[in-house]
C-alpha positions as a LaTeX table, in Angstrom:
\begin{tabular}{lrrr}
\hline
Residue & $x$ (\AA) & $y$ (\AA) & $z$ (\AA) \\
\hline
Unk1 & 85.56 & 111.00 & 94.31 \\
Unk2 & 88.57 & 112.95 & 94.57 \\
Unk3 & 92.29 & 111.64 & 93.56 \\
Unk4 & 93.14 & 111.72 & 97.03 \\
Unk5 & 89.80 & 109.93 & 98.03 \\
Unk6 & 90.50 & 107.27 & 95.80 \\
Unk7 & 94.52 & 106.69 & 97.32 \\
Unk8 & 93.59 & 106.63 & 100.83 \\
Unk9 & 91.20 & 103.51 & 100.07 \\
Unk10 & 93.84 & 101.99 & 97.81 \\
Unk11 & 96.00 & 102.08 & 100.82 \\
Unk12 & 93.44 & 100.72 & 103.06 \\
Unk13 & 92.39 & 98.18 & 100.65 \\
Unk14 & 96.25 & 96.99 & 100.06 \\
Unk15 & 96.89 & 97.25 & 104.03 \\
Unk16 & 93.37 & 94.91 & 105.01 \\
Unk17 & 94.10 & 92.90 & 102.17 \\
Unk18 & 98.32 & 92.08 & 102.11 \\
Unk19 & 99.34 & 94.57 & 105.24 \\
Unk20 & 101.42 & 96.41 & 102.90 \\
Unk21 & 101.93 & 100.15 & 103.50 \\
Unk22 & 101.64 & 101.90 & 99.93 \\
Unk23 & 102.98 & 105.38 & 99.96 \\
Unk24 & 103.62 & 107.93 & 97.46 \\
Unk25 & 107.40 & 107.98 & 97.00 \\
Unk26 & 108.20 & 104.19 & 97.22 \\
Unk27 & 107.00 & 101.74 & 93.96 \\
Unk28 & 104.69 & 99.01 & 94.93 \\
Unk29 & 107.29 & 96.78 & 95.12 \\
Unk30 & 109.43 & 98.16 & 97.79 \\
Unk31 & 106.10 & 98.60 & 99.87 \\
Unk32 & 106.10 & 94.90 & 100.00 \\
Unk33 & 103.57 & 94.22 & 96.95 \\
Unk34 & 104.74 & 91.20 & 94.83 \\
Unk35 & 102.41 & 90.03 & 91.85 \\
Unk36 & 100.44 & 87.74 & 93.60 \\
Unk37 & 99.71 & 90.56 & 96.32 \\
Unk38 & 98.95 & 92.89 & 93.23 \\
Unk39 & 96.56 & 90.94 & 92.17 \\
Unk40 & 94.41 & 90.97 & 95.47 \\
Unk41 & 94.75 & 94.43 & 96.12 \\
Unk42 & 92.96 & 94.51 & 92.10 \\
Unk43 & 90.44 & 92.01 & 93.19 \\
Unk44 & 89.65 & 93.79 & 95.78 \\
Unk45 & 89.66 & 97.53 & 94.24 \\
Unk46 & 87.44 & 95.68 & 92.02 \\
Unk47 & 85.00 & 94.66 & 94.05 \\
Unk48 & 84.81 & 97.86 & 96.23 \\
Unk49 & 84.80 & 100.61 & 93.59 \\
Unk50 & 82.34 & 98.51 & 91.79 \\
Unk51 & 84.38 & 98.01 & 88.72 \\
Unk52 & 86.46 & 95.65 & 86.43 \\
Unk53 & 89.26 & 96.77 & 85.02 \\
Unk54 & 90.47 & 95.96 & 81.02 \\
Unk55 & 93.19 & 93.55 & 80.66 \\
Unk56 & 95.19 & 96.52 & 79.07 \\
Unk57 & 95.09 & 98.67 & 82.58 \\
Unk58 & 96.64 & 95.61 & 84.02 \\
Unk59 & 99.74 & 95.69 & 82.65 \\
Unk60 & 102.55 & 94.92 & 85.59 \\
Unk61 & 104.69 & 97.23 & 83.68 \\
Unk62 & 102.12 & 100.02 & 84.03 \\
Unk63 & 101.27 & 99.54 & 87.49 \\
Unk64 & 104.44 & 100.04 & 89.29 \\
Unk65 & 103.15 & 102.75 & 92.50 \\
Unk66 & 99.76 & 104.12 & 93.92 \\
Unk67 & 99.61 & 106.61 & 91.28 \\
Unk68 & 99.54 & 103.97 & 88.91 \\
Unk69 & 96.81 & 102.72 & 90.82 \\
Unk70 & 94.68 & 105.66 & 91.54 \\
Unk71 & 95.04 & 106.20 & 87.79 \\
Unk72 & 93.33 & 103.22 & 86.58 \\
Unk73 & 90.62 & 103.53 & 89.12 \\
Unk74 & 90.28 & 107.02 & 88.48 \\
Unk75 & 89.09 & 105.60 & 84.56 \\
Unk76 & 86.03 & 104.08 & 86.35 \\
Unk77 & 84.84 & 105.94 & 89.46 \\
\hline
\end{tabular}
C-alpha cells in the first residue's frame, strides 16, 4: 500500500468516524481533531489496517497532521 493509499483511508476513516476533513497543509487540530477524536480515528486505523500501534507512536506531540499519521501506519502495513 502506497503513502497515498494509506492517507486517503486515514481521511475516510477520520471523516466516518469524527466528520473531520484532514488535509495536508492544516495540523489535525485545525481540521477539527481534538484528543478524544484522535483517539477514535487510532481505534479505528487500528482496527482497519489490522494493527496496534506502540504506546511510543502515540505520542500527541508526534502526531500533530496526516503525515504524522500515514507515518505510523506506514510502520505496520
Amino acid at each position: 500500500m502506497t503513502s497515498k493509499e494509506i492517507a486517503r483511508q486515514i481521511v475516510q476513516i477520520a471523516f466516518e468516524v469524527t466528520g473531520a476533513e484532514l488535509n495536508e497543509t492544516d495540523t489535525l487540530k485545525e481540521c477539527g481533531l481534538d484528543s478524544l477524536s484522535l483517539v477514535a480515528v487510532i481505534a479505528e486505523m487500528e482496527e482497519r489496517f489490522a494493527v496496534v500501534f506502540t504506546e511510543t507512536q502515540l505520542d500527541p506531540a508526534d502526531l500533530q497532521t496526516l503525515a504524522d499519521l500515514v507515518r505510523i501506519a506506514e510502520q505496520h502495513v
